[in-house]
C-alpha positions in Angstrom: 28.1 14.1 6.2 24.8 14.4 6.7 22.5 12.3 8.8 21.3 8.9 8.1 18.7 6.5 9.5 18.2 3.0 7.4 16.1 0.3 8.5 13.8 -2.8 7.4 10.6 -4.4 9.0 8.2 -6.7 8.0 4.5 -5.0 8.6 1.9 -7.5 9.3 -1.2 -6.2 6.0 -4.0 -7.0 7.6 -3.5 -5.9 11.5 -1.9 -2.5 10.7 -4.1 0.6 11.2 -2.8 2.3 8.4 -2.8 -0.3 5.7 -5.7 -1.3 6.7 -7.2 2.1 6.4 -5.7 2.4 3.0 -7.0 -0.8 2.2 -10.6 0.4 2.9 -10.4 2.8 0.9 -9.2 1.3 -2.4 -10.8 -2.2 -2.0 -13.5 -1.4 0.5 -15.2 1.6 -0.9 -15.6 0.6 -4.9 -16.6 -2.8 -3.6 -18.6 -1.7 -1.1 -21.0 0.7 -3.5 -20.9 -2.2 -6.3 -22.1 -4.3 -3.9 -24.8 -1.8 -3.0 -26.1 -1.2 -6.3 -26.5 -5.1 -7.1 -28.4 -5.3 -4.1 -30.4 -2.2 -5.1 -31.1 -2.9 -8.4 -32.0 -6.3 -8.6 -34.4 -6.9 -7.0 -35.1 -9.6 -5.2 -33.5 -11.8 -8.3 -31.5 -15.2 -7.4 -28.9 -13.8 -9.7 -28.1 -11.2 -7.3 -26.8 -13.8 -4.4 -24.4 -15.2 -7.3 -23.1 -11.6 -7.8 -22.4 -11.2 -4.4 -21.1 -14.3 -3.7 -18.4 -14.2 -6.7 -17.6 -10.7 -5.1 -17.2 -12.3 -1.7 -15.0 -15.4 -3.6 -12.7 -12.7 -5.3 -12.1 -10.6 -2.1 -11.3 -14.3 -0.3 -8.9 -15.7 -2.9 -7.2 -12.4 -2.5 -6.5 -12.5 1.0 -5.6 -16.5 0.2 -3.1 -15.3 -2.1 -1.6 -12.5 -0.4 -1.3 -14.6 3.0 0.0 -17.6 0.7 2.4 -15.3 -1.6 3.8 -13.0 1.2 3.1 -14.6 4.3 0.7 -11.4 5.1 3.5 -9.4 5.9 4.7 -6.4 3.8 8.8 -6.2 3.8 10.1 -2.4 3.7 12.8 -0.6 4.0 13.6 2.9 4.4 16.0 5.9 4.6 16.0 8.6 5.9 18.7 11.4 5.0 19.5 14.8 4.3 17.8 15.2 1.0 14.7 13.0 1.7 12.7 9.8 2.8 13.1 6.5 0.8 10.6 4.0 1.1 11.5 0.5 -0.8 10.4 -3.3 -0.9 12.9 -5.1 0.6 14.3 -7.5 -2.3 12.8 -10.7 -1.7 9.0 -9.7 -2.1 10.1 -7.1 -5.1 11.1 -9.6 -7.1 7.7 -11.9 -6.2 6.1 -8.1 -7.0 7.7 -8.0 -10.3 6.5 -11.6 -11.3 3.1 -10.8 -10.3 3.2 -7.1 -12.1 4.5 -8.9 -15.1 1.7 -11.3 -15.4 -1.3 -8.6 -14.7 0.1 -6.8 -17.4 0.3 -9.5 -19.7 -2.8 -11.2 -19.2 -4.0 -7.4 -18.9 -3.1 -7.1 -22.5 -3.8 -11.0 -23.7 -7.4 -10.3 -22.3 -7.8 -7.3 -24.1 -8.1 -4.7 -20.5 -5.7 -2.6 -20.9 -7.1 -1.1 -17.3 -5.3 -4.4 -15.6 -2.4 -4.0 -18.0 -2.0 -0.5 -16.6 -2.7 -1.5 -13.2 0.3 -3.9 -13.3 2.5 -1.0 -14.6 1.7 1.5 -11.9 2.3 -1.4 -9.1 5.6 -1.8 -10.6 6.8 2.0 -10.7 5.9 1.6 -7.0 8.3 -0.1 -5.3 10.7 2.7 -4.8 9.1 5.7 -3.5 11.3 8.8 -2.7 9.9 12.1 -1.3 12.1 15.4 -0.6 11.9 17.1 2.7 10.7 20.3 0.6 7.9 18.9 -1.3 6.7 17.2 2.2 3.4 19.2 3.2 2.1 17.3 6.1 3.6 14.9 8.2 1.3 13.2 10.7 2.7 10.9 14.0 1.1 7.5 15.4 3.5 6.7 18.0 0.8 3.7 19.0 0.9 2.0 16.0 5.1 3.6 15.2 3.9 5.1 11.6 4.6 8.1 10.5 2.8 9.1 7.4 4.5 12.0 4.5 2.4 13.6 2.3 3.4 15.7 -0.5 1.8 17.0 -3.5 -1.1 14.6 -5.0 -0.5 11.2 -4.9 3.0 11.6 -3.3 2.9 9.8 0.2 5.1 7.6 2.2 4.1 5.7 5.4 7.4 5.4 7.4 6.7 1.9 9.7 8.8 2.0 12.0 10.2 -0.6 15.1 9.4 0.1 18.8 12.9 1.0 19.1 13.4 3.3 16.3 10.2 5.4 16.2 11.4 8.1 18.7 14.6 9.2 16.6 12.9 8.7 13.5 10.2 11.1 14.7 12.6 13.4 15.5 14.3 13.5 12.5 11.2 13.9 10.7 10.3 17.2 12.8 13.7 18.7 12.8 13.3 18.4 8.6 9.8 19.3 8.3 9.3 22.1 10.6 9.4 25.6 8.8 
């Protein structure tokens, strides 16, 4: 029988280093640079206050959502065993995930973007990710914050949360399968 570490923890989205890190660099960078070339290129037109201020309304309503929709917190749950590292939402937000992935692909498609359509599918394929000890190329430690983060080959990752309590076996499960 091989070894097995299981566990679930509710990570608070906007005070973790990590997510937030992540965060910054999907949300904060695109909307960052648009946000730089209104400013640049209009001027010093009215129109460009609007622009920034929808910007600013979107990225609000967003949090309002997320904080309204999931509490702020992001449920996981993981595994850890012989073959690999299994990083799931915990059933309760999944199925709020699926009802929201279902409507950004259907209004993706009713509205004629397909980009939100697909945007909707690929937040749906990920709420199971699995990652094999051999195709795990880095793993970094943040025994502060109790993350470990798994990278594998492009856009294979998994950021194990983990509790207080758990964090030291976990990382040394993670070294005993990742050191060659």
């Amino acid at each position: 029988m091989q070894p097995l570490l299981r566990w679930r923890i509710q990570v608070p989205i906007f005070r973790n280093p990590v997510i937030l890190k992540q965060l910054g660099i999907a949300v904060g960078i695109p909307f960052g640079l648009l946000m730089l070339v209104i400013v640049l290129v209009s001027g010093k037109s009215v129109y460009a206050l609007y622009a920034l201020g929808l910007i600013a309304a979107l990225l609000f309503f967003t949090w309002l959502l997320i904080m309204a929709l999931y509490r702020g917190k992001y449920e996981a749950e993981f595994v850890l065993d012989g073959c690999g590292a299994l990083c799931r939402t915990q059933e309760n937000q999944a199925k709020k995930n699926r009802i929201v992935n279902t409507l950004t692909i259907v209004f993706g498609f009713l509205s004629g973007k397909p980009a939100a359509a697909g945007a909707g599918m690929l937040a749906q394929v990920r709420q199971s990710e699995f990652l094999t000890w051999n195709h795990v190329r880095k793993a970094s430690f943040h025994p502060k914050g109790h993350t470990i983060l798994l990278r594998g080959g492009f856009a294979e990752s998994i950021a194990l949360f983990c509790t207080e309590e758990n964090y030291p076996s976990v990382e040394a499960f993670v070294r005993r399968k990742t050191s060659r």
